[in-house]
N, C-alpha and C positions, 0 to 999 in steps of 0.2 A: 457293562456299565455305560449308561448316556454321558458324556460330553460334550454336549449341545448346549446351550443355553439361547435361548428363542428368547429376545426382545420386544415385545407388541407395544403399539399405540395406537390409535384411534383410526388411523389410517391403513395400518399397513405390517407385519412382521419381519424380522430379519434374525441373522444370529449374529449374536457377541463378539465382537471382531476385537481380541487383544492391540491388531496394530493403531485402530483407529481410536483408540484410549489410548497409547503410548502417542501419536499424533496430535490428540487435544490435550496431552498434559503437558507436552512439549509446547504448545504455543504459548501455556498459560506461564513458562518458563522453566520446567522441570527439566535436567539435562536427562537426554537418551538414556542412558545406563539405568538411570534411577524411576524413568518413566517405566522402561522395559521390567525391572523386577516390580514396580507397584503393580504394574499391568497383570504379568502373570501370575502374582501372590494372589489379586483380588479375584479373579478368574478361577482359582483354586479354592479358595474360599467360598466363591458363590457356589460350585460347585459342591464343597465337602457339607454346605448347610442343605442342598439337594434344590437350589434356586435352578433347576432347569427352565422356568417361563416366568417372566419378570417385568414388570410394567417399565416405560422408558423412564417416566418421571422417576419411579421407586430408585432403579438404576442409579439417577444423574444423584438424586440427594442420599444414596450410600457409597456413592462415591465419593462425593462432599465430606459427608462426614467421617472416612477413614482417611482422607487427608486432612481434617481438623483431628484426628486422635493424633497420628501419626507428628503433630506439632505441623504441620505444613498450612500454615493459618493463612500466608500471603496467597500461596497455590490455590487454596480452597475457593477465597476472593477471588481469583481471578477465573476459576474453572464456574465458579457460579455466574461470574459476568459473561463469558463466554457461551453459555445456554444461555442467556437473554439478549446476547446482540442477535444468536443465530435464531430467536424465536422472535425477537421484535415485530411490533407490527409499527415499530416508527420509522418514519424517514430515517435512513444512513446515509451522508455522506461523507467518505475519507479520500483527503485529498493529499497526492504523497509525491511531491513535488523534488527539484533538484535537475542538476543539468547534464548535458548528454554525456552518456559512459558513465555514472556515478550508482546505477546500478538499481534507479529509481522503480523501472517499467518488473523489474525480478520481482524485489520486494510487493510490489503491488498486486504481481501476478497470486503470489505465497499468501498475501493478503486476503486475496477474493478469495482464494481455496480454501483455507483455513478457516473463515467466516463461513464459509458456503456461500460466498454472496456470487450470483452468477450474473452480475454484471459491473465492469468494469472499461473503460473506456481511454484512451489514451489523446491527448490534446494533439499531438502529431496526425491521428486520423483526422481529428477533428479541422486542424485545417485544410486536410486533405478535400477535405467535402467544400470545406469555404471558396477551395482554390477554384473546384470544378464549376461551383457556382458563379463566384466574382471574378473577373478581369484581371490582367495586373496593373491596367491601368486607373481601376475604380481602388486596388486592395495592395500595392506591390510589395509592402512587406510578407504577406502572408503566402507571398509565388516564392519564398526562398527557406530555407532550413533558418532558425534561431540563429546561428551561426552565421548566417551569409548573407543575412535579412540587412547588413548595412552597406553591401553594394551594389551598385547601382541607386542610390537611393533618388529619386530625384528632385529633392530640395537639400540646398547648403548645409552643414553642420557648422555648427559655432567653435570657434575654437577652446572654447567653455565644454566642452560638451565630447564623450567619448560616441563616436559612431557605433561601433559594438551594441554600447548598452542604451544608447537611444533609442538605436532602430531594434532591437529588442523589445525593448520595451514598449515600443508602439505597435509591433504585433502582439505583445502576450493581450496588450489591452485591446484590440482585436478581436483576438481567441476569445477571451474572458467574456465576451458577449455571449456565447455560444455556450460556455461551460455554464454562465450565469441561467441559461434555459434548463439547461439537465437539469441544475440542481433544484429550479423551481418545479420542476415534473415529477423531481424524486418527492417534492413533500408534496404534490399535490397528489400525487398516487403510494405514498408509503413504501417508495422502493430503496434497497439497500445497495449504493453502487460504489465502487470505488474510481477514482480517478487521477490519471497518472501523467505527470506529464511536465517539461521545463516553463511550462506558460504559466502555471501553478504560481505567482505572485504571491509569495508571505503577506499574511490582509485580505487575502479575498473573501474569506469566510468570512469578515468584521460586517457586513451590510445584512450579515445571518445569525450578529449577535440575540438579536432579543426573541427569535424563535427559539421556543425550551421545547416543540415538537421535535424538532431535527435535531440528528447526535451526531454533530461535526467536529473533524478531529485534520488540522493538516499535521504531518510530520516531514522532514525535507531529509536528503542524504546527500553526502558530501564527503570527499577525497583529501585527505590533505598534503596527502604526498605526489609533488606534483608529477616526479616518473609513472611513479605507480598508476596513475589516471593516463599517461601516454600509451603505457605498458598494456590496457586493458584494450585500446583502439590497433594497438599493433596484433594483439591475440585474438581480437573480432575481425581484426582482417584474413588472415590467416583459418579461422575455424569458419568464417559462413561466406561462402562467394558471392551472395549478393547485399553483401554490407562491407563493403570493400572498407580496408582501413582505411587507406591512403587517403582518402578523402577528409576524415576526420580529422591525420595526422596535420594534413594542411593547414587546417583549421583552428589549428589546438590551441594557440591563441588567443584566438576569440573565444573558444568554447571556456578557457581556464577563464576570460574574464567574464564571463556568464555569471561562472561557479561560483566565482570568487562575490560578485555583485549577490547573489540568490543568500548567500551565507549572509553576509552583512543584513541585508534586511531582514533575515528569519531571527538574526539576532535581537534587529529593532524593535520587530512583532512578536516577540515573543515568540517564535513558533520553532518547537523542540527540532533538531538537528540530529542525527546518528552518523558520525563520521569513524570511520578508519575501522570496524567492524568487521572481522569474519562473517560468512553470512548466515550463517544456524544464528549465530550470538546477535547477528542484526535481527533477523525476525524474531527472536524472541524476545529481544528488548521492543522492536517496534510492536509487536501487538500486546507486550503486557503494558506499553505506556497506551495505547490505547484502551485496553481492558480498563487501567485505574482510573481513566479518567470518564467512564461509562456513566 
């Protein structure tokens, strides 16, 4: 007896892979367990009707539609939007912002996978390249981490005025020159990229309102326990030797007053927050709010 099922499309064939269906139902937000037996029921089904070779399309809308039998009407919605982000031929940009340790560059990573989008970019490299280019005496916030961007600074601070989140913020605005190029390349060329990073400024995407080509979406992530956010800098010290805690922990700080600034204004701007999340339950809340708002 065959159990193969051979997938074709226009380009190319493969076979029916149960996990990579338990993988896209999961993002759409189906928990594991319930992914796992839809997976292997539909699998036996296609099988018992003798669907050994099956067009990809046919596939994606029978599967659609035994999650609309099955009452799973939200899942359906979102596993349909999910084959049209990954078939798009529009611009994507998702910008998924929040500050260092919060767990932002993961999620973004889970992000790009899950879409299939194979490019993804982090603002950290990004000034990394600014550095190599400009001086610090042409650029000097952008020669120091977000965190450390306010010493040395070489003009006074007001006493009106938190050093932290000035000099912060006059690197992210910076940065923001840089990101603002990606993103005009993604629509000039139709590409779908993700980008991740604490320079991410709630509002950046506002000057990208009135394009309905580009399907821009920022989400931010945030900690609210302030151990738990030390706790994560103490176990990255510990698990990778060249991301040494201590440095962070020096810092913490200023990184908490980052975090705490990055929240307030995502509040102002509207721009959806995911705090205090397991991370299965983060990524499935963050791409099914992206999915709905497709």
């Amino acid at each position: 007896m065959q159990n193969n099922i051979i997938i074709s499309n226009q380009k190319s064939e493969t076979l029916f892979s149960t996990g990579i269906l338990v993988q896209s139902l999961m993002s759409v937000g189906m928990n594991m367990d319930d992914a796992i037996k839809f997976s292997m029921t539909f699998r036996r089904d296609l099988l018992d009707r003798n669907m050994h070779r099956i067009d990809l399309s046919k596939l994606e809308h029978l599967i659609e539609d035994e999650l609309k039998q099955q009452n799973m009407i939200k899942v359906a919605q979102r596993y349909r939007k999910l084959r049209e982000v990954k078939n798009s031929s529009r611009p994507v940009v998702i910008f998924v912002g929040g500050a260092t340790g919060s767990g932002k560059s993961t999620l973004a990573t889970e992000i790009a996978h899950r879409f299939r989008f194979n490019r993804i970019l982090s603002t950290d490299a990004i000034r990394s390249v600014m550095r190599a280019i400009v001086s610090p005496e042409l650029l000097p916030s952008v020669h120091k981490s977000s965190f450390e961007a306010w010493k040395d600074q070489p003009y006074p601070f007001s006493d009106k005025v938190d050093p932290v989140i000035a000099s912060f913020v006059d690197q992210a605005s910076k940065v923001s020159i840089a990101v603002k190029a990606i993103v005009d390349r993604a629509i000039k060329e139709n590409l779908q990229t993700v980008i991740e990073g604490v320079h991410l400024l709630p509002g950046m995407l506002e000057a990208y309102r009135s394009n309905d080509d580009l399907y821009k979406v920022h989400i931010m992530v945030g900690v609210s326990d302030v151990q738990e956010h030390r706790q994560r800098f103490e176990k990255r010290g510990k698990a990778q030797e060249k991301r040494p805690g201590k440095r962070y922990l020096d810092n913490f700080e200023a990184i908490r007053k980052i975090h705490d600034y990055l929240l307030v204004q995502a509040e102002q701007q509207k721009v959806k927050t995911f705090k205090d999340l397991e991370f299965n339950q983060l990524i499935q809340e963050a791409t099914g709010y992206i999915l709905d708002n497709w």
